[in-house]
C-alpha positions as CSV (number, residue, x, y, z in Angstrom):
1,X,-7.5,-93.1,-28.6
2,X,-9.3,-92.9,-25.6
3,X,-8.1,-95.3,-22.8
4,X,-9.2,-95.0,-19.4
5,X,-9.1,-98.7,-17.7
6,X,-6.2,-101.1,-17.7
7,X,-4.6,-103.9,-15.9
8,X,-1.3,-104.1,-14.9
9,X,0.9,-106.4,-13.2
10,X,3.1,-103.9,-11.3
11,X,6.0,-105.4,-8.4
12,X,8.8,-103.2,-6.9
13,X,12.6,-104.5,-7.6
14,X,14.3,-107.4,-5.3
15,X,17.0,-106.4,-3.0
16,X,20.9,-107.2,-4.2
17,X,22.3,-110.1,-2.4
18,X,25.1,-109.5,0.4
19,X,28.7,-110.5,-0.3
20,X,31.0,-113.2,1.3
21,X,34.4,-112.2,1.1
22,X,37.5,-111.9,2.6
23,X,40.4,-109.3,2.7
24,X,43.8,-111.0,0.9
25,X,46.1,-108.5,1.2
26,X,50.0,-108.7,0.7
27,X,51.9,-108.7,4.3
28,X,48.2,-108.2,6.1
29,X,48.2,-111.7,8.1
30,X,44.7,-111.7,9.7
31,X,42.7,-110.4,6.7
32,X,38.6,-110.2,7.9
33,X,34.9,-110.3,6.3
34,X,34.8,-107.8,3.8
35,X,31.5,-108.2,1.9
36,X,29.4,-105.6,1.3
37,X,25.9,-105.1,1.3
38,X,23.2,-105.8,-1.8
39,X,21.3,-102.8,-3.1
40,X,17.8,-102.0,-2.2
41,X,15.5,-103.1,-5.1
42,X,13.9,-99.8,-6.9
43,X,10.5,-98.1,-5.7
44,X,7.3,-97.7,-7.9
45,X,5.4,-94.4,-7.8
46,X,2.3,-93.4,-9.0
47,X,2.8,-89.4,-10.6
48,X,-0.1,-86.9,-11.7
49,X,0.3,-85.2,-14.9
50,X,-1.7,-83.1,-15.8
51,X,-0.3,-83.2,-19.8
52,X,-1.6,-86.6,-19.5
53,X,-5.4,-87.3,-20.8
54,X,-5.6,-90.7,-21.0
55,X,-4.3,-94.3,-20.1
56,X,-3.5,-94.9,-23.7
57,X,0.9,-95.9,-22.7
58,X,-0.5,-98.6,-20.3
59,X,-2.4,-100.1,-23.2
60,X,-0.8,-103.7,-24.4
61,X,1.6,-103.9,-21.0
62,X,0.8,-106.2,-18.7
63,X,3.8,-106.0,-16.4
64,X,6.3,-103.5,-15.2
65,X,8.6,-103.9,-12.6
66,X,11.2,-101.2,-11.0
67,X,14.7,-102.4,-11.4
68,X,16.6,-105.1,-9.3
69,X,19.0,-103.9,-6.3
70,X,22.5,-104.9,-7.3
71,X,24.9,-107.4,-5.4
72,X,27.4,-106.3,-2.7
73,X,30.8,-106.4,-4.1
74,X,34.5,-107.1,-1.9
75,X,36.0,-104.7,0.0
76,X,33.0,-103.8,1.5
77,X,31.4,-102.0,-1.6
78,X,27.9,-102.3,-1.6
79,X,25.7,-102.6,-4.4
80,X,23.5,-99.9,-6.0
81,X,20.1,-99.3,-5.5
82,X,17.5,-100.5,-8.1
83,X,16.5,-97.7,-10.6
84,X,13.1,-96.6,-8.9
85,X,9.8,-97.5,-11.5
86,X,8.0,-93.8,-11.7
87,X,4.4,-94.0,-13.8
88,X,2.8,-91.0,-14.6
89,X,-1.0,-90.6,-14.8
90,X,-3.4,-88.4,-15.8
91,X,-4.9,-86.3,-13.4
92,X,-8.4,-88.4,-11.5
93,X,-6.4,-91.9,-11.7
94,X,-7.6,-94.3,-9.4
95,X,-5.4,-97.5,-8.5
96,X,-7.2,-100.4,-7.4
97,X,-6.4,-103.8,-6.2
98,X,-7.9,-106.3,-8.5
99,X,-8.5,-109.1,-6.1
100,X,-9.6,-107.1,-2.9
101,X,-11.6,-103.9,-4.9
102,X,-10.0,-101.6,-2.9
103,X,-8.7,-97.9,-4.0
104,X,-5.1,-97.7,-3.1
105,X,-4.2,-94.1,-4.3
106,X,-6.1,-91.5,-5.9
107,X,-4.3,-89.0,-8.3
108,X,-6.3,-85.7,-8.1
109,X,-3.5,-82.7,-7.9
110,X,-1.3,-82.0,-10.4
111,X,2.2,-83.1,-9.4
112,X,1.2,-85.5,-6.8
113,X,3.8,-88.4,-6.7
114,X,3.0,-91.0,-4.4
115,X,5.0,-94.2,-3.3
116,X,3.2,-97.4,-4.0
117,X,5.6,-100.4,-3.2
118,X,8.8,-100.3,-2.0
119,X,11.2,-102.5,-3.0
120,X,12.7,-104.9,-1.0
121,X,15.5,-104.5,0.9
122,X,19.4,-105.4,0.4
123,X,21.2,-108.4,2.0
124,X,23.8,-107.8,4.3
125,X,27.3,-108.5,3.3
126,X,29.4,-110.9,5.7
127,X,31.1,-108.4,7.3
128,X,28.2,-107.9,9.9
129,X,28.5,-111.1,11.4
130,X,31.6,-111.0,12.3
131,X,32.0,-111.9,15.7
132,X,34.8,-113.1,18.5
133,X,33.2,-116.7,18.4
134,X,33.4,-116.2,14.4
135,X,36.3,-114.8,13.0
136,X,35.1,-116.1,9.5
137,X,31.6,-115.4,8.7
138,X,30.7,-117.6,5.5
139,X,27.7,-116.2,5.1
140,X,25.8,-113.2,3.8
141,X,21.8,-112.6,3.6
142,X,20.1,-112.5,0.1
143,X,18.1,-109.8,-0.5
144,X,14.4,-109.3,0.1
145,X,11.5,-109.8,-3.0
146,X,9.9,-106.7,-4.1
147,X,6.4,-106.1,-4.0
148,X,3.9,-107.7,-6.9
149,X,0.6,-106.3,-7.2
150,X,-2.1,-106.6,-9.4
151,X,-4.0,-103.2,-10.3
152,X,-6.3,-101.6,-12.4
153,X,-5.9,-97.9,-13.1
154,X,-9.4,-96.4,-13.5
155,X,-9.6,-92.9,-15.3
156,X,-12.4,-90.8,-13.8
157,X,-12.0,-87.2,-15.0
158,X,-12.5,-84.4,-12.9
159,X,-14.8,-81.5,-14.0
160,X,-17.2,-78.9,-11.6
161,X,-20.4,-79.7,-14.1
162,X,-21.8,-83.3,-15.6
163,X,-23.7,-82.8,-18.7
164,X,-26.7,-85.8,-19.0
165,X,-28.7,-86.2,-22.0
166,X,-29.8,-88.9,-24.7
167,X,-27.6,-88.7,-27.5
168,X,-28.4,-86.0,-30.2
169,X,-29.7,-83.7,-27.5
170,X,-27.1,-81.0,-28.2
171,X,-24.4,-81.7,-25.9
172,X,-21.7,-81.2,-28.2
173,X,-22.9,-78.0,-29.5
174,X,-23.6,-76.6,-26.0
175,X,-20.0,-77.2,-24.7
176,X,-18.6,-76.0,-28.0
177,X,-20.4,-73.2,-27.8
178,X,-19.9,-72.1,-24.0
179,X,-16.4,-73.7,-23.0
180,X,-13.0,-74.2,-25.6
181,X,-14.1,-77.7,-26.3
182,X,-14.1,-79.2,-29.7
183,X,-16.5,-82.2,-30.1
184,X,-17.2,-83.6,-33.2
185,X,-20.6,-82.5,-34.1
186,X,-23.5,-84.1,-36.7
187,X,-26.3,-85.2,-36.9
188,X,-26.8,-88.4,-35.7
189,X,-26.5,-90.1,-32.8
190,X,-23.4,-91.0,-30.8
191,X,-21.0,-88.5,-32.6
192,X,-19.6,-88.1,-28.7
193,X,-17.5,-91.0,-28.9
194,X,-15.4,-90.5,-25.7
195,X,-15.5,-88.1,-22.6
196,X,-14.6,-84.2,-23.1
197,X,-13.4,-81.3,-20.7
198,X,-14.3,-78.1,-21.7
199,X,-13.7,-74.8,-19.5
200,X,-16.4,-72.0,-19.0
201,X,-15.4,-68.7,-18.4
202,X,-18.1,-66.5,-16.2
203,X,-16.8,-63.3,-16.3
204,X,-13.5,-61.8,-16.5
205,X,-11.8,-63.6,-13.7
206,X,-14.0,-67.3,-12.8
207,X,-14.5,-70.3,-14.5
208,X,-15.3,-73.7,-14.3
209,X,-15.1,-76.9,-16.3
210,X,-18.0,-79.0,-17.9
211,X,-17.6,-82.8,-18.8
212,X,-19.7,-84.2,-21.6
213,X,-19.8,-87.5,-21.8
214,X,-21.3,-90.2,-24.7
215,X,-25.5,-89.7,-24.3
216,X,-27.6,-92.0,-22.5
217,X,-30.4,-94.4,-23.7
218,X,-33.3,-95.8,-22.1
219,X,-31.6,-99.5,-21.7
220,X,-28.3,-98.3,-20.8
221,X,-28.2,-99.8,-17.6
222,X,-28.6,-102.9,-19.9
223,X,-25.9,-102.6,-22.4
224,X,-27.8,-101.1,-25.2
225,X,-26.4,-98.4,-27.1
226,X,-23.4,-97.1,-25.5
227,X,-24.1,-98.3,-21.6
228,X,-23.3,-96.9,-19.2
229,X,-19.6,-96.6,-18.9
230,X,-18.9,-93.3,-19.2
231,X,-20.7,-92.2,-16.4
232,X,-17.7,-93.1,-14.0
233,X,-16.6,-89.4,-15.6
234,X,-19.3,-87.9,-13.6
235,X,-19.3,-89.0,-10.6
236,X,-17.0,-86.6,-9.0
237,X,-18.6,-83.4,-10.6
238,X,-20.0,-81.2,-8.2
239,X,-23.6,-80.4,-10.4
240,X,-25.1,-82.4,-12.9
241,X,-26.9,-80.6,-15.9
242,X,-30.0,-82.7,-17.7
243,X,-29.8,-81.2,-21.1
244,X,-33.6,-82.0,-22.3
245,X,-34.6,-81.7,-26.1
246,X,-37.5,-80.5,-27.1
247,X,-37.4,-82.5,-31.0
248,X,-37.8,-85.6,-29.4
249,X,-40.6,-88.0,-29.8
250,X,-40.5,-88.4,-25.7
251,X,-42.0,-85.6,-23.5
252,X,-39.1,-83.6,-21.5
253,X,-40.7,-85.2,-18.8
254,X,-40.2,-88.7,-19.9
255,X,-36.8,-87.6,-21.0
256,X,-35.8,-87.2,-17.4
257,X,-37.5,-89.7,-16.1
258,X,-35.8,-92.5,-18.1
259,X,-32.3,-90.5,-17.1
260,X,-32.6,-90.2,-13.4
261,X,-33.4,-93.5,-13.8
262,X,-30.6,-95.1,-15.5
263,X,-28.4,-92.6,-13.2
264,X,-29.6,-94.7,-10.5
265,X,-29.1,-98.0,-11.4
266,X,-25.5,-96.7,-12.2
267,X,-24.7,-95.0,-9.1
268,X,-27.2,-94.0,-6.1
269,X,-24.6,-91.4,-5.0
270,X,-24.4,-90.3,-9.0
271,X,-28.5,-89.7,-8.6
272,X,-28.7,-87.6,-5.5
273,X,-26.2,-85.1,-6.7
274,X,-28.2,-81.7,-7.3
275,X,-28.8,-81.1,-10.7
276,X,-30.3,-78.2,-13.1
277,X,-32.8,-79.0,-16.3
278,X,-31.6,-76.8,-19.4
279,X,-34.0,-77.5,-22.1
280,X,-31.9,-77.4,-25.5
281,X,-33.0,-76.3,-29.2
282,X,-35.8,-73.6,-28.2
283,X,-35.2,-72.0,-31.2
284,X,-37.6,-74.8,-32.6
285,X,-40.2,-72.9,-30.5
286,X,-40.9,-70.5,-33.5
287,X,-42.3,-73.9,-35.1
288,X,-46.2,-74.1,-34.4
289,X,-45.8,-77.8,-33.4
290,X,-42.8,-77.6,-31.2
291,X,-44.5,-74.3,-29.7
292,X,-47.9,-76.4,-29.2
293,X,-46.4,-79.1,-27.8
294,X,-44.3,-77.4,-25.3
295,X,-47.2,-75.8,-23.7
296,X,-48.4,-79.2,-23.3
297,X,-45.3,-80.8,-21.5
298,X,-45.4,-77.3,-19.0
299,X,-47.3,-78.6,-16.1
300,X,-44.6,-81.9,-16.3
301,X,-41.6,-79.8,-16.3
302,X,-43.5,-77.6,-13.5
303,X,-43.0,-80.7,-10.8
304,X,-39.2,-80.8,-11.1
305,X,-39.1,-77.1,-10.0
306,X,-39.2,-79.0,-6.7
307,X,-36.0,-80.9,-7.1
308,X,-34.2,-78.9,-10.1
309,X,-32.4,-75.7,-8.8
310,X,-33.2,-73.9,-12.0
311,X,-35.2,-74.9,-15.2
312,X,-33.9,-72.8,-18.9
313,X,-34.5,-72.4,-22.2
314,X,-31.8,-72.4,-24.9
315,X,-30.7,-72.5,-27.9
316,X,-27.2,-73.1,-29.3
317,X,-28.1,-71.6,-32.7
318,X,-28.7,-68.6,-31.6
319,X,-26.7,-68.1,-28.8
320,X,-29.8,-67.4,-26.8
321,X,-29.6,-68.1,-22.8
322,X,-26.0,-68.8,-22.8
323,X,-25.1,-65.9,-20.1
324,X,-28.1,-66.7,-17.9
325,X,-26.6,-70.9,-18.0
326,X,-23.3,-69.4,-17.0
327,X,-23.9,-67.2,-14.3
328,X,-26.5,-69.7,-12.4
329,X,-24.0,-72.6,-13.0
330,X,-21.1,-70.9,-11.3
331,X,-23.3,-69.7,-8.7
332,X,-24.7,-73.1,-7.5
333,X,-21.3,-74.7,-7.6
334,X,-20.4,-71.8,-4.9
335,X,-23.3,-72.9,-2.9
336,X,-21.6,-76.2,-2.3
């Protein structure tokens, strides 16, 4: 199962409370304060892994907490630290505070581990206040409260290219064709269910990763169809690529119009992101219709040369174009 937003109540452990005690020794006549101190409560971190692929072992937890610091003991023996609360994430985790909005952390490199809150602080035992106006302390500090925040961890997957196309279009056979993705693949809309990595190899030596993600329906913006939710799994690519479909009953033109569009109301920074136009199933082009109808959609696809750094033609059934995609892809993400 695909999880990538929950809500967490997560708090750092309370510091052990400092001991009140007193030495009572055989043939020791003045015996002093000999309380020790409480343990610090445990930290939480935050950990990227990259074995990790989804939120799915925060699903059904709503709190977790980092263990307690224990009490100061006699004899001036202080009490253990709390046993520190280490979550690991997959890699492109976002923490963010549920009442303010704010990112606190962003997991991005595998390994990271950063400290979120650190637990509070032991008491001290009555031996530090011992003084020559008080031989007998009777008093320790309790420890300090840990940390409580509310968070929502936010997957947003991190891939080089951003596939964008209405569903059906031929995502999932493009990535499965060009990258060592696996998507389900049918015919009917939808089959992408959830968001897929796949890595493209250009040569013998460079590659990059592609993200596919559920297709997009005029509406989405709405809540028709799938929405728009998976589109948070684009927004750090580098290069978007519209996949356009010559089958449908919408001109390529159209296509891309109602895409940018919904792009838009998702994200303004998501639309300005350059972008290439790969226009999918050409090998319908052997079809009189689809042939006829192509030539009349040209001048259309003619005005996004202006935005679009390169327009192809493709087909996943005959492997045809699949070199040409690769090559221009990886060179326009080493423009940027």
């Amino acid at each position: 199962m695909f999880i990538d937003s929950v809500k967490l109540d997560i708090s750092s452990g309370n510091g052990g409370k400092g001991a009140v005690s007193f030495r009572r020794e055989k043939h020791v006549l003045l015996g002093g304060p000999d309380g020790g101190d409480g343990g610090n409560g445990g930290d939480v971190y935050f950990i990227c892994d990259n074995n990790m692929h989804t939120l799915l072992n925060y699903k059904g937890k709503k709190e977790l907490r980092a263990k307690n610091g224990s009490d100061g003991e006699k004899r001036n023996k202080n009490g253990k630290k709390g046993e520190n609360l280490e979550l690991k994430v997959p890699q492109g985790t976002q923490i963010i505070d549920c009442e303010s909005g704010k990112i606190l952390l962003d997991l991005k490199t595998e390994g990271q581990r950063e400290l979120f809150l650190k637990g509070g602080l032991g008491g001290k035992g009555n031996t530090h206040f011992k003084s020559s106006t008080n031989q007998v302390p009777e008093y320790a500090q309790k420890g300090l409260k840990g940390i409580k925040k509310t968070v929502r961890l936010e997957l947003k997957l991190i891939a080089d290219i951003g596939l964008v196309a209405f569903p059906n279009a031929g995502k999932s056979t493009l990535i499965s064709t060009i990258s060592n993705a696996k998507p389900e693949i049918a015919n009917y809309e939808f089959t992408t269910l959830t968001p897929k990595l796949g890595l493209v190899k250009v040569g013998e030596y460079d590659s990059f990763v592609m993200a596919d993600i559920p297709g997009i329906i005029k509406g989405a913006s709405d809540g028709k169809g799938l929405g728009i939710r998976f589109l948070k799994h684009i927004e750090r690519t580098n290069f978007l690529l519209f996949l356009l479909d010559i089958s449908r009953d919408l001109s390529l033109k159209e296509q891309f119009e109602i895409l940018k569009k919904e792009l838009k109301n998702f994200s303004l920074e998501l639309s300005k992101k350059e972008f290439a136009v790969l226009i999918s199933k050409a090998d319908l082009l052997d079809d009189e219709y689809f042939k006829s109808k192509f030539e009349a959609e040209k001048e259309g696809l003619d005005e996004l040369l202006n935005e679009a750094k390169f327009i192809l033609l493709h087909s996943s059934l005959k492997k045809e174009g699949l070199d040409e995609l690769k090559f221009k892809l990886f060179e326009n993400l080493n423009k940027n």
